[in-house]
PDB file of the backbone (N, CA, C, O) and the ligand in Angstrom, with CONECT records:
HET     ZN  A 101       1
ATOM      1  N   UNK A   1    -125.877  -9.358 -21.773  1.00  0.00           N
ATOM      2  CA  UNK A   1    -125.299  -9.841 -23.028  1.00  0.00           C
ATOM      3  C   UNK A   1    -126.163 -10.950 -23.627  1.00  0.00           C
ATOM      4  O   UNK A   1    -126.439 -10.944 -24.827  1.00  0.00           O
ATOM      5  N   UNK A   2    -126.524 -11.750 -22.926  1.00  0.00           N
ATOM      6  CA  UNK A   2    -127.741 -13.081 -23.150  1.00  0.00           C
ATOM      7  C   UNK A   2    -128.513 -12.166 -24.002  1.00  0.00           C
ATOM      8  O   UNK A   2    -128.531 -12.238 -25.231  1.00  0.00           O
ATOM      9  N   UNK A   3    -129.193 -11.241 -23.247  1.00  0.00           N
ATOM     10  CA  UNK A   3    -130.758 -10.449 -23.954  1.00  0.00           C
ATOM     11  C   UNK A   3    -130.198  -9.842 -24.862  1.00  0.00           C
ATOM     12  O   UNK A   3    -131.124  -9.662 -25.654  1.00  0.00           O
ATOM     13  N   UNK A   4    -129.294  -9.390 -25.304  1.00  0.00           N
ATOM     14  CA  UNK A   4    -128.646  -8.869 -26.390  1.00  0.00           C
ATOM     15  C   UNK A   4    -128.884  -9.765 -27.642  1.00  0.00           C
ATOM     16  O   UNK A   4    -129.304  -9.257 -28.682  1.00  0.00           O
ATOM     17  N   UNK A   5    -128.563 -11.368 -27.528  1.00  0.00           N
ATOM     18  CA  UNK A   5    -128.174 -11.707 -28.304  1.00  0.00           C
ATOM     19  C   UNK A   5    -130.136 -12.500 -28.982  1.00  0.00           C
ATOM     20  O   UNK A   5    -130.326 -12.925 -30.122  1.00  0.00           O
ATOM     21  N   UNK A   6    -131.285 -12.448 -27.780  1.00  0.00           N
ATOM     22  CA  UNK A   6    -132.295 -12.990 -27.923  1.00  0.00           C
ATOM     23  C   UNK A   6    -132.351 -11.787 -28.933  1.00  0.00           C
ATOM     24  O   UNK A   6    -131.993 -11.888 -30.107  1.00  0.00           O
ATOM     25  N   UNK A   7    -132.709 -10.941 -28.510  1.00  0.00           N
ATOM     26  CA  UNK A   7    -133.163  -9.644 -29.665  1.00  0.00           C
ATOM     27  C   UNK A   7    -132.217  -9.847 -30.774  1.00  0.00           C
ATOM     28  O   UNK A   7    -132.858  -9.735 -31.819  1.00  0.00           O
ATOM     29  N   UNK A   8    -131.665  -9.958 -30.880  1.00  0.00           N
ATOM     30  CA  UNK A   8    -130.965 -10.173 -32.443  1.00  0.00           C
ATOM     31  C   UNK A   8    -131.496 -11.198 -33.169  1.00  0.00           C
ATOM     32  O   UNK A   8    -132.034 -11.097 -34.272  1.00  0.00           O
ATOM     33  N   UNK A   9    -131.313 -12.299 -32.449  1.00  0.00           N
ATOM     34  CA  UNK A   9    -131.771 -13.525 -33.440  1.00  0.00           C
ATOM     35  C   UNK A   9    -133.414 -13.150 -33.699  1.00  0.00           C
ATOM     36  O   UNK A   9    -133.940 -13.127 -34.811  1.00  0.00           O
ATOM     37  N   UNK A  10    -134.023 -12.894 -32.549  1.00  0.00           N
ATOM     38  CA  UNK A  10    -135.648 -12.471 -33.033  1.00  0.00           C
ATOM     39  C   UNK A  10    -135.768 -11.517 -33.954  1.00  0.00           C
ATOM     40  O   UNK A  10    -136.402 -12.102 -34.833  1.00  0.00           O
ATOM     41  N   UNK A  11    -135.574 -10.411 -34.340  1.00  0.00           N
ATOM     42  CA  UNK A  11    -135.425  -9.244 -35.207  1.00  0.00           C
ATOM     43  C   UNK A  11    -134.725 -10.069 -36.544  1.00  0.00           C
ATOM     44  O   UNK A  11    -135.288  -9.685 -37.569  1.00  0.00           O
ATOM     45  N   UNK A  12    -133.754 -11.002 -36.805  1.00  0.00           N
ATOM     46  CA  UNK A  12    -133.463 -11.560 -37.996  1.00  0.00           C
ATOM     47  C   UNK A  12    -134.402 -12.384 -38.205  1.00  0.00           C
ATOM     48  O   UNK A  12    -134.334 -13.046 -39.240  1.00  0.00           O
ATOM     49  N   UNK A  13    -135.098 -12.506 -37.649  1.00  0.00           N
ATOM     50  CA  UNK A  13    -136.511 -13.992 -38.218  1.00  0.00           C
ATOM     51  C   UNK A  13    -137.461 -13.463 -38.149  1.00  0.00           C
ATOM     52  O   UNK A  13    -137.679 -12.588 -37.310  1.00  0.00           O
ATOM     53  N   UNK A  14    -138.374 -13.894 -39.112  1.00  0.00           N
ATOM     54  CA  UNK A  14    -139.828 -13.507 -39.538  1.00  0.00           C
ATOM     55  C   UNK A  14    -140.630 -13.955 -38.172  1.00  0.00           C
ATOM     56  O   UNK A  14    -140.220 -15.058 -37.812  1.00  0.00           O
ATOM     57  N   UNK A  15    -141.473 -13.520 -37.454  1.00  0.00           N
ATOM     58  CA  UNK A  15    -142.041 -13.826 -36.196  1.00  0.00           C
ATOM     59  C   UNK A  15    -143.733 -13.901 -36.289  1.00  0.00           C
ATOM     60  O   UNK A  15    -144.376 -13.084 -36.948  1.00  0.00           O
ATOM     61  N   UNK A  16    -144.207 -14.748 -35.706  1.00  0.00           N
ATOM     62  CA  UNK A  16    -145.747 -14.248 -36.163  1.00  0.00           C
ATOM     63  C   UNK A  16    -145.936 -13.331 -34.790  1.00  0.00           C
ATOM     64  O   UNK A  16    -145.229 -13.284 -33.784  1.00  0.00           O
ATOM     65  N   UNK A  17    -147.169 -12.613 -35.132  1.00  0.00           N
ATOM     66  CA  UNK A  17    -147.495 -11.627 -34.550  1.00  0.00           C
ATOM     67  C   UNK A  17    -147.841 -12.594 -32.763  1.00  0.00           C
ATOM     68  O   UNK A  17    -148.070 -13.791 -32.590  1.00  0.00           O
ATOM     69  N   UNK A  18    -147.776 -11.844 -32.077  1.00  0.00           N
ATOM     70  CA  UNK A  18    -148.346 -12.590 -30.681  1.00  0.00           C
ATOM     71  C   UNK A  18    -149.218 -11.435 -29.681  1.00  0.00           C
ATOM     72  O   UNK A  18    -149.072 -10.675 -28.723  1.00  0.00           O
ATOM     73  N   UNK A  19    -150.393 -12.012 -30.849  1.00  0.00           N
ATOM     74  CA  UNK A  19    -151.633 -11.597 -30.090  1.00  0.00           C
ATOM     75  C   UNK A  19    -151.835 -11.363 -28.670  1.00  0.00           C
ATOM     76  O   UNK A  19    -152.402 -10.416 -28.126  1.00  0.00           O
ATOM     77  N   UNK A  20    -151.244 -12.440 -28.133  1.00  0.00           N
ATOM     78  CA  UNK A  20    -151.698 -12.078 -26.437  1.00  0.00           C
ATOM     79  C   UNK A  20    -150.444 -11.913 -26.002  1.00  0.00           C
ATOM     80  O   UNK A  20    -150.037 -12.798 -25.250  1.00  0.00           O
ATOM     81  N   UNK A  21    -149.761 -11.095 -26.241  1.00  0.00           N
ATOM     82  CA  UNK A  21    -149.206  -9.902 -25.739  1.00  0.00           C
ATOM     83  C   UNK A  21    -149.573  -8.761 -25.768  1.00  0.00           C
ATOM     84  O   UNK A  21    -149.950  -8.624 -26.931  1.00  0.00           O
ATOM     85  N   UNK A  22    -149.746  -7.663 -25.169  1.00  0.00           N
ATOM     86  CA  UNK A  22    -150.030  -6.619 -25.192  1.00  0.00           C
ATOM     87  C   UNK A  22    -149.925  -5.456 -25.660  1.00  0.00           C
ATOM     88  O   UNK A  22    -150.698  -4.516 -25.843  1.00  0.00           O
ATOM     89  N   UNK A  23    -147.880  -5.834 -25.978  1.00  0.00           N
ATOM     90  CA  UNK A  23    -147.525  -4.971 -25.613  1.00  0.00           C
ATOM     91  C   UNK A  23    -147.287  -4.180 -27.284  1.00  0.00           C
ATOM     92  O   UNK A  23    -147.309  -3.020 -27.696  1.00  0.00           O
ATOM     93  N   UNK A  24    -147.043  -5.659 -27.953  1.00  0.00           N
ATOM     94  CA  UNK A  24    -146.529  -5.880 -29.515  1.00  0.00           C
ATOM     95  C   UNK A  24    -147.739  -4.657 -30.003  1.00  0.00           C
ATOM     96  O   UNK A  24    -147.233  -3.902 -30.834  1.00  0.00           O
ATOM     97  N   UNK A  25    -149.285  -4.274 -29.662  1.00  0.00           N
ATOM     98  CA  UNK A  25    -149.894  -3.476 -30.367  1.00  0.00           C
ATOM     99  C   UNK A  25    -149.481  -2.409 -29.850  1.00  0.00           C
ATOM    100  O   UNK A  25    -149.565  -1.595 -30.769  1.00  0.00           O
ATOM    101  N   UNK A  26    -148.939  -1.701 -28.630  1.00  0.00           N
ATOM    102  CA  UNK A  26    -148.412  -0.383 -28.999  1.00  0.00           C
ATOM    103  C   UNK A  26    -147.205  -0.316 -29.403  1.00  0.00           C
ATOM    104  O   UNK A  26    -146.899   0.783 -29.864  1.00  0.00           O
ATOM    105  N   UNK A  27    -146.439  -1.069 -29.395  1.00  0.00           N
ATOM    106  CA  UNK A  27    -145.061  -1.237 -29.994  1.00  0.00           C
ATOM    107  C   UNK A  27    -144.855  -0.958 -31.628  1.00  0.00           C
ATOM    108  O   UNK A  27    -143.936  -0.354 -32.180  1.00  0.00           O
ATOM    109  N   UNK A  28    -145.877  -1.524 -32.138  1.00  0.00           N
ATOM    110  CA  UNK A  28    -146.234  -1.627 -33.344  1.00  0.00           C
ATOM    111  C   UNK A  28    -146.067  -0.984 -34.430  1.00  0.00           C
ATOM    112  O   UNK A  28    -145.884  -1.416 -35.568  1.00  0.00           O
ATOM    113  N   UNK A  29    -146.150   0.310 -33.959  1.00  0.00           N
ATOM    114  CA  UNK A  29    -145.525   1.726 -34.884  1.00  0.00           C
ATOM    115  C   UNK A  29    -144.112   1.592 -34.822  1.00  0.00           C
ATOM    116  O   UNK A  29    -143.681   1.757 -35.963  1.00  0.00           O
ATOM    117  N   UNK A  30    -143.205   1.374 -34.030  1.00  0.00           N
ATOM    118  CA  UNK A  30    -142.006   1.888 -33.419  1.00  0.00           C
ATOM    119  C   UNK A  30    -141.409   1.205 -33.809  1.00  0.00           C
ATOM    120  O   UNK A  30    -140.353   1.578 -34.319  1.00  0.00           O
ATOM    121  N   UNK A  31    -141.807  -0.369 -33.782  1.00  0.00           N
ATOM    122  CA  UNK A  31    -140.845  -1.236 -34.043  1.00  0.00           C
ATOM    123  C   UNK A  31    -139.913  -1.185 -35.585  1.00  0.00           C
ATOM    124  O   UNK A  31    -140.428  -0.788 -36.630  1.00  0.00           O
ATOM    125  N   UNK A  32    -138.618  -1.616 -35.497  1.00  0.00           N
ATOM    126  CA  UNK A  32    -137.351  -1.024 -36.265  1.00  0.00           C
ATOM    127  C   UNK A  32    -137.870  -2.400 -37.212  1.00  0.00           C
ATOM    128  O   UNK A  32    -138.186  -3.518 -36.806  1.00  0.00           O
ATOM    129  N   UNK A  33    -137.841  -1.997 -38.278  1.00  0.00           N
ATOM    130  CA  UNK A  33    -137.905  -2.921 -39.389  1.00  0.00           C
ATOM    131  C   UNK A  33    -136.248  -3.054 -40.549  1.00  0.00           C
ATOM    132  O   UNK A  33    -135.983  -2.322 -41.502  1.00  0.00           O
ATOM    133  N   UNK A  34    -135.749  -3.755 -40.227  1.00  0.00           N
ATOM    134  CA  UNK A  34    -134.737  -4.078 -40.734  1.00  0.00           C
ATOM    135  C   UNK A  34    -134.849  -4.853 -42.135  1.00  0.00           C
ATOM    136  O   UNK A  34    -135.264  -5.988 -42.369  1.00  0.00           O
ATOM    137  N   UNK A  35    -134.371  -3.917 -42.939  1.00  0.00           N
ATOM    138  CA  UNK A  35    -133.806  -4.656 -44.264  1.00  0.00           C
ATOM    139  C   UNK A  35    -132.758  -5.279 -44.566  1.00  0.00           C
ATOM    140  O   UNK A  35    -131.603  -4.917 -44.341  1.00  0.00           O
ATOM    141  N   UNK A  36    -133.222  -6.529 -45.244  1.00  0.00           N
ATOM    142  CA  UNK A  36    -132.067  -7.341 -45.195  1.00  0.00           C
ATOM    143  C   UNK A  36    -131.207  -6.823 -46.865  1.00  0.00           C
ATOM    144  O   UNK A  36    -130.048  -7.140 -47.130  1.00  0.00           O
ATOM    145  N   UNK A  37    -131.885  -6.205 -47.556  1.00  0.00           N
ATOM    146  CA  UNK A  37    -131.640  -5.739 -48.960  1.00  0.00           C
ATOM    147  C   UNK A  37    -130.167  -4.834 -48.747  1.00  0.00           C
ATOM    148  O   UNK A  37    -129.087  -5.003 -49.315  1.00  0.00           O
ATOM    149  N   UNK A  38    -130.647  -3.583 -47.472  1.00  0.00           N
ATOM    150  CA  UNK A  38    -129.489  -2.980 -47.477  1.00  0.00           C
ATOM    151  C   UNK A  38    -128.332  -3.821 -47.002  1.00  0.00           C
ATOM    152  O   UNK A  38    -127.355  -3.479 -47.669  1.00  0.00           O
ATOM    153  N   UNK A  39    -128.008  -4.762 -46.155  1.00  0.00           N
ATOM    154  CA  UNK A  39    -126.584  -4.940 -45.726  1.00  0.00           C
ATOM    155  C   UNK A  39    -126.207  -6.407 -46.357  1.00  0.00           C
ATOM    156  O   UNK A  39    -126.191  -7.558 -45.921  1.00  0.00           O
ATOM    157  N   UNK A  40    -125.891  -5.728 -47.694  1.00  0.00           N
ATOM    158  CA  UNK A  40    -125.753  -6.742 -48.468  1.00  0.00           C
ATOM    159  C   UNK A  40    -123.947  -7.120 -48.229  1.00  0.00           C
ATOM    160  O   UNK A  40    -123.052  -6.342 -48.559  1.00  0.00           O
ATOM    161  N   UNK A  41    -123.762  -8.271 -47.688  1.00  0.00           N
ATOM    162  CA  UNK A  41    -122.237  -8.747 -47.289  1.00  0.00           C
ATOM    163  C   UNK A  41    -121.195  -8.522 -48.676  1.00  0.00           C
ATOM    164  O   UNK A  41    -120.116  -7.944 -48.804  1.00  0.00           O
ATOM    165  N   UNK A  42    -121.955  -9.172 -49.496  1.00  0.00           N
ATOM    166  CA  UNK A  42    -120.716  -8.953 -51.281  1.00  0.00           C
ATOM    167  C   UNK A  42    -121.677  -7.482 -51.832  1.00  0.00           C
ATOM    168  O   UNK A  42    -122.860  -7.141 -51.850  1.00  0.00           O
ATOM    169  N   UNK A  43    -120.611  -7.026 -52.157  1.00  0.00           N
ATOM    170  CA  UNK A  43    -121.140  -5.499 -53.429  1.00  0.00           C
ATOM    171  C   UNK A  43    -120.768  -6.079 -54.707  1.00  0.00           C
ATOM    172  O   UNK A  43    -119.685  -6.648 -54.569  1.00  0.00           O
ATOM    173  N   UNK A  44    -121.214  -6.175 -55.902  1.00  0.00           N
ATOM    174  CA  UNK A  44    -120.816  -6.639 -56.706  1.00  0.00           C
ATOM    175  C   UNK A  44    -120.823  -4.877 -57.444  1.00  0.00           C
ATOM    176  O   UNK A  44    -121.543  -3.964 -57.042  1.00  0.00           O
ATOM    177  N   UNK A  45    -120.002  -4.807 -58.371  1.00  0.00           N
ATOM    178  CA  UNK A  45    -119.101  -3.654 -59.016  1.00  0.00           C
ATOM    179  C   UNK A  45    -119.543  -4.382 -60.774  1.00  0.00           C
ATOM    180  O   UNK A  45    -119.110  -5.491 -61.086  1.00  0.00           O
ATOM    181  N   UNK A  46    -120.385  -3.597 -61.696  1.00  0.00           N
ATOM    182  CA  UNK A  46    -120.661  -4.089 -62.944  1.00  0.00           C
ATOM    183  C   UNK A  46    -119.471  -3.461 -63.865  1.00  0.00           C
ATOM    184  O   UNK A  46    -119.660  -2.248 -63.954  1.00  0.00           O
ATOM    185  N   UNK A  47    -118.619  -3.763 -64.389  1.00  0.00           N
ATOM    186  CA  UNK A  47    -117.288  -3.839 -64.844  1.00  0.00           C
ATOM    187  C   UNK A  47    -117.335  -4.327 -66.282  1.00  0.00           C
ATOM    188  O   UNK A  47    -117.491  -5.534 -66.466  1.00  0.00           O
ATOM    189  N   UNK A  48    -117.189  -3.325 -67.547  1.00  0.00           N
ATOM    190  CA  UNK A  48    -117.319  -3.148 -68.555  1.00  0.00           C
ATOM    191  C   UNK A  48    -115.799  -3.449 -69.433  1.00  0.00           C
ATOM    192  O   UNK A  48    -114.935  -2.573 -69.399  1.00  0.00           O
ATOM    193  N   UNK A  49    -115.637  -4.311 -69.950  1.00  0.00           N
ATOM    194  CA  UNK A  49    -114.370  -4.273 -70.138  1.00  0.00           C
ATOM    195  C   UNK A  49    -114.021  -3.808 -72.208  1.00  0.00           C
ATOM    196  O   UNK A  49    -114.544  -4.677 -72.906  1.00  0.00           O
ATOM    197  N   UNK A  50    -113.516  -3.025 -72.806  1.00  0.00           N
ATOM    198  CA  UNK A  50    -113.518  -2.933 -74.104  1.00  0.00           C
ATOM    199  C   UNK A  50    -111.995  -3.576 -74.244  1.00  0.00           C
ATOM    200  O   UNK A  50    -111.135  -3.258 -73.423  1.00  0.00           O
ATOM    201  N   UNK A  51    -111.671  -4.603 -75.452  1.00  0.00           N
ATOM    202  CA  UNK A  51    -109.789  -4.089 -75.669  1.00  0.00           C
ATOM    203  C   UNK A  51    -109.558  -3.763 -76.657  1.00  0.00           C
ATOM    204  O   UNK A  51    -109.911  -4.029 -77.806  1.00  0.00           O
ATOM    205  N   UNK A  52    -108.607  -2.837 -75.951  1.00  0.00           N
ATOM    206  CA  UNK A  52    -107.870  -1.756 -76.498  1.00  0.00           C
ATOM    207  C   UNK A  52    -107.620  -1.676 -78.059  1.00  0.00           C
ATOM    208  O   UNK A  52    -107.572  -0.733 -78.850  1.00  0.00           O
ATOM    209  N   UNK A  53    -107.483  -3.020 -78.178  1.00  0.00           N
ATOM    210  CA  UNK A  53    -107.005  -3.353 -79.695  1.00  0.00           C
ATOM    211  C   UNK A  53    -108.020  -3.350 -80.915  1.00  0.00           C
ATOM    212  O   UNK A  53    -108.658  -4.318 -81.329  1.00  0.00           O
ATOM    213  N   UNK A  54    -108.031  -1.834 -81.482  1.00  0.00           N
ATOM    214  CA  UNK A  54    -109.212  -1.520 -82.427  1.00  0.00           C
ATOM    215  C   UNK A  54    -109.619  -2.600 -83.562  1.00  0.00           C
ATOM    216  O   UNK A  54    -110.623  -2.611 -84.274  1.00  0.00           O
ATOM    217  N   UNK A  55    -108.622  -3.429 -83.516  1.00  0.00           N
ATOM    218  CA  UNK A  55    -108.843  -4.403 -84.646  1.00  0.00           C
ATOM    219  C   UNK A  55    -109.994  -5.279 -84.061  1.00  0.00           C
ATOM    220  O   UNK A  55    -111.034  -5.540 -84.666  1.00  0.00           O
ATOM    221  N   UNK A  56    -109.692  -5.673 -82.884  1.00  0.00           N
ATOM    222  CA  UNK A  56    -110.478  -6.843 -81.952  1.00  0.00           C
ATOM    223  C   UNK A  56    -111.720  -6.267 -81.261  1.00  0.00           C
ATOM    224  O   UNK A  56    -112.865  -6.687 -81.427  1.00  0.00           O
ATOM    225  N   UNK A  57    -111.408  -5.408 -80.586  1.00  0.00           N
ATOM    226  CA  UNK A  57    -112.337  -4.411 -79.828  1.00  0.00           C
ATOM    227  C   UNK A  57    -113.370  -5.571 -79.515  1.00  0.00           C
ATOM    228  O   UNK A  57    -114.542  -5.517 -79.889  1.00  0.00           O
ATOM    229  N   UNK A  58    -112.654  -6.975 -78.555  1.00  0.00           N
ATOM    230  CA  UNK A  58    -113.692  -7.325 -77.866  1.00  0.00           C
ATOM    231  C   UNK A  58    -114.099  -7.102 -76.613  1.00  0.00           C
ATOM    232  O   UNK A  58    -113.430  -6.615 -75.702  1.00  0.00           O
ATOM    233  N   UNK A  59    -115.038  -7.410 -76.589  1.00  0.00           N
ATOM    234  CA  UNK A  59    -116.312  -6.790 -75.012  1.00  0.00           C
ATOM    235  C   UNK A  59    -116.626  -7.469 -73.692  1.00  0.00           C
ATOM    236  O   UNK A  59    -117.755  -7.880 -73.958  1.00  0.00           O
ATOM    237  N   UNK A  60    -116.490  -7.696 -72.977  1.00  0.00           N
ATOM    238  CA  UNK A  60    -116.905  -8.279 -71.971  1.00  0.00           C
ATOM    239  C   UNK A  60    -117.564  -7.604 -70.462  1.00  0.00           C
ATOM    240  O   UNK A  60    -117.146  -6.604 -69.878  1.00  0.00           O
ATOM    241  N   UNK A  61    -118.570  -8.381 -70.110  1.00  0.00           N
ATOM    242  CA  UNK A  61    -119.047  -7.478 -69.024  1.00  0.00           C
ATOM    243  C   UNK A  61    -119.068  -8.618 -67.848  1.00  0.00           C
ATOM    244  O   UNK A  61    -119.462  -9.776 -67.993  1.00  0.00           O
ATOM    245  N   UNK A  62    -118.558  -8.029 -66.654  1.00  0.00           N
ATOM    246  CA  UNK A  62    -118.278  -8.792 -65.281  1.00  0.00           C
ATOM    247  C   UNK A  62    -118.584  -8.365 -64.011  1.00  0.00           C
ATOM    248  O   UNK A  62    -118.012  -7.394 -63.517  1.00  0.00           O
ATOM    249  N   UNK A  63    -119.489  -9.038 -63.390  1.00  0.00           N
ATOM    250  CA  UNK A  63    -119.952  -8.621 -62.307  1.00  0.00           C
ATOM    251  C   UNK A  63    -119.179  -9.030 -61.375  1.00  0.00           C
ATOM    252  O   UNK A  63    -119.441 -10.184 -61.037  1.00  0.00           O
ATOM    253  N   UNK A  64    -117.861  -8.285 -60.511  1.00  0.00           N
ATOM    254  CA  UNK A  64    -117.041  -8.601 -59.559  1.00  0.00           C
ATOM    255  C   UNK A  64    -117.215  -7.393 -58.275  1.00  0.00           C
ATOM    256  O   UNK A  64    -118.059  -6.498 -58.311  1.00  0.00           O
ATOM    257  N   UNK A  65    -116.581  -7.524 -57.564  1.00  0.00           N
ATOM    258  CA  UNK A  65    -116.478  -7.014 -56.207  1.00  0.00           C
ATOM    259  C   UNK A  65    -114.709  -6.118 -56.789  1.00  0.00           C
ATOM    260  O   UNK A  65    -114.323  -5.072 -56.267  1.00  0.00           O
ATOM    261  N   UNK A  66    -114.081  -6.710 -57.688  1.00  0.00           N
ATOM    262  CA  UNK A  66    -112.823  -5.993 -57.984  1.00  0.00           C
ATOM    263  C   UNK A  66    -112.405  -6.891 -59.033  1.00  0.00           C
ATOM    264  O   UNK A  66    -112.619  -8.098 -58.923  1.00  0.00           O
ATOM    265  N   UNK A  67    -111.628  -6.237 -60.384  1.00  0.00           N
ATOM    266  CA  UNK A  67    -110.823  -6.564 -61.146  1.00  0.00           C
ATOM    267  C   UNK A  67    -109.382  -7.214 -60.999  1.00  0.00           C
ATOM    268  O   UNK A  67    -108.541  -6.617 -60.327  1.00  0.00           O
ATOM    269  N   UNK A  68    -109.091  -8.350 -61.574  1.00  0.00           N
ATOM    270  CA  UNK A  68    -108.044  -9.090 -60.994  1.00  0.00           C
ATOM    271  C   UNK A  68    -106.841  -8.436 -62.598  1.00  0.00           C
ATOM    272  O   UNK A  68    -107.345  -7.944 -63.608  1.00  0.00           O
ATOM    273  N   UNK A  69    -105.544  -8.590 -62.443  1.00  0.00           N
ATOM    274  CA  UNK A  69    -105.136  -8.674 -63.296  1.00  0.00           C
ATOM    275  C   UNK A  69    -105.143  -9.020 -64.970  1.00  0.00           C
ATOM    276  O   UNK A  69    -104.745  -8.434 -65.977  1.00  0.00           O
ATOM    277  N   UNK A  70    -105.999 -10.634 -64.606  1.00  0.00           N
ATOM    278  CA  UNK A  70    -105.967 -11.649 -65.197  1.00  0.00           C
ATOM    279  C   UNK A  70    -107.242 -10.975 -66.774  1.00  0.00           C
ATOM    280  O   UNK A  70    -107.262 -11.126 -67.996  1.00  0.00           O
ATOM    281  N   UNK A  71    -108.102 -10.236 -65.735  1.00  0.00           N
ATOM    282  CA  UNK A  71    -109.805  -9.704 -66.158  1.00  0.00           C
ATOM    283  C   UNK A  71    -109.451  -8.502 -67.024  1.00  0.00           C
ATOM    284  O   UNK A  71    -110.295  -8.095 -67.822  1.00  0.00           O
ATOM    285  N   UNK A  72    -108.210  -7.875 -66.923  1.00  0.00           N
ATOM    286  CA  UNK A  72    -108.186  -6.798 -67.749  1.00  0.00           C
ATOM    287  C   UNK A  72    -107.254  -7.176 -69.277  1.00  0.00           C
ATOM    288  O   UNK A  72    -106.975  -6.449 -70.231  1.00  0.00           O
ATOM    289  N   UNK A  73    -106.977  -8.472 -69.030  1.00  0.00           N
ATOM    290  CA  UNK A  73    -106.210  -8.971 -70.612  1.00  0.00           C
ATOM    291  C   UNK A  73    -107.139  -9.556 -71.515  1.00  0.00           C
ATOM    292  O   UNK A  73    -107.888 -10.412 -71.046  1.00  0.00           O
ATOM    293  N   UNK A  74    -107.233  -9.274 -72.670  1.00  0.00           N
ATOM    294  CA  UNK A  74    -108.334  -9.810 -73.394  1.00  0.00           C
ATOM    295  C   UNK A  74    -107.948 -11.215 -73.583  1.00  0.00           C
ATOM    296  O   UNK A  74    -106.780 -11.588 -73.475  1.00  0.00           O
ATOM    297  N   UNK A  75    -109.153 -12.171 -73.930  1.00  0.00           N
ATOM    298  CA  UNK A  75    -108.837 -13.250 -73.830  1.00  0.00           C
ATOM    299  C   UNK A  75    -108.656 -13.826 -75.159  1.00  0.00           C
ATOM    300  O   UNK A  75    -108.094 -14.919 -75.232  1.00  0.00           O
ATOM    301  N   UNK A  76    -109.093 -13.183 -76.321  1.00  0.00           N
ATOM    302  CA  UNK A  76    -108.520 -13.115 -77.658  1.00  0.00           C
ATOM    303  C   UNK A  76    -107.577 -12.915 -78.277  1.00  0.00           C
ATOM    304  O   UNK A  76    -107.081 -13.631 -79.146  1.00  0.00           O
ATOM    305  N   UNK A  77    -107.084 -11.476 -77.718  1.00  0.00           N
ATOM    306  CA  UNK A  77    -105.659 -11.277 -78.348  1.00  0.00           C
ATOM    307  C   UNK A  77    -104.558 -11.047 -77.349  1.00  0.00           C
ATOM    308  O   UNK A  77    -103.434 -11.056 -77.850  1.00  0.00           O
ATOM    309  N   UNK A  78    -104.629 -10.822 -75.925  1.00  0.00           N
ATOM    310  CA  UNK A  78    -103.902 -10.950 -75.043  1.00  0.00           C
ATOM    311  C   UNK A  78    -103.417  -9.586 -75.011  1.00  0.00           C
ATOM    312  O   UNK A  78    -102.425  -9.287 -74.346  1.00  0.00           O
ATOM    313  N   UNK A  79    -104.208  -8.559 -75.847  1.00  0.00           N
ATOM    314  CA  UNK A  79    -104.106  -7.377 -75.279  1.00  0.00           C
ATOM    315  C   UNK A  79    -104.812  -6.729 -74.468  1.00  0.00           C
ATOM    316  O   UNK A  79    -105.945  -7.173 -74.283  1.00  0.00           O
ATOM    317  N   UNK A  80    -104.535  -5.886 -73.960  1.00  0.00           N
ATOM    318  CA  UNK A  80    -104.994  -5.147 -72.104  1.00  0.00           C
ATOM    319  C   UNK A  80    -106.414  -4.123 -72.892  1.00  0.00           C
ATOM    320  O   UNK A  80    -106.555  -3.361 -73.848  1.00  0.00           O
ATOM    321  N   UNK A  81    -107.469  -4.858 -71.488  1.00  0.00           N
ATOM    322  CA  UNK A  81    -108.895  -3.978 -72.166  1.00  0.00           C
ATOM    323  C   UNK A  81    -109.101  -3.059 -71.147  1.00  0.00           C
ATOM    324  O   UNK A  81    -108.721  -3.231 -69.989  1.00  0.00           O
ATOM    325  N   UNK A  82    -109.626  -2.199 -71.510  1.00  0.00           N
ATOM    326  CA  UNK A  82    -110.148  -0.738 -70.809  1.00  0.00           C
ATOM    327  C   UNK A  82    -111.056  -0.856 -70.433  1.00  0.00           C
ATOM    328  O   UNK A  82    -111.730  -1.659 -71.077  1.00  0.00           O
ATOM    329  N   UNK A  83    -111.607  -0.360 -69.471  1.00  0.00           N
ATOM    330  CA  UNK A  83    -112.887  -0.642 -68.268  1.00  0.00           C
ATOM    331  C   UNK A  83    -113.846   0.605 -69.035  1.00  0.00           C
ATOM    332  O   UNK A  83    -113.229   1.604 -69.404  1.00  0.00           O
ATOM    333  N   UNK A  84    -114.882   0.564 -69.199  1.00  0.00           N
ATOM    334  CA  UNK A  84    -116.141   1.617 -69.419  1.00  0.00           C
ATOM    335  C   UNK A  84    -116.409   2.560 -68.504  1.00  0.00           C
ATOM    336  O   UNK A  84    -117.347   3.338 -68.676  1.00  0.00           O
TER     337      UNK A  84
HETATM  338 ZN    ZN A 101    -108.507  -8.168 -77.914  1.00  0.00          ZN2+
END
């Protein structure tokens, strides 16, 4: 469980190469390169909002993880906007 947890923290940190090891040049191909891009913890959801109300038909755009109640009432006329 110890060595479990060395390999983790090493694989999350940038490492310089260590030449006098041996082993790192045949390893070299193989080794798992982890992106940190993919496991992105928040998803943000781009959320288009129009309202409803043709007179007003104002716009808003919101980058959330989820729409709250509050996000779908326009803030002009207090009528309910429609998502894109
Ligand atoms: Zn409105």
């Amino acid at each position: 469980m110890g060595l479990d947890k060395w390999i983790k923290t090493e694989g999350s940190e940038k490492k310089p190469e260590k030449k006098e090891d041996g082993r790192s040049t045949r390893k070299h191909k193989t080794q798992p390169i982890e992106k940190k891009g993919e496991k992105e913890p928040i998803k943000l959801t781009k959320f288009v909002l129009i309202c409803s109300k043709p007179k007003c038909k104002y716009k808003k755009v919101l980058m959330k993880k989820e729409l709250s109640e509050k996000d779908r009432i326009c803030p002009r006329c207090k009528n309910e906007m429609k998502v894109q």
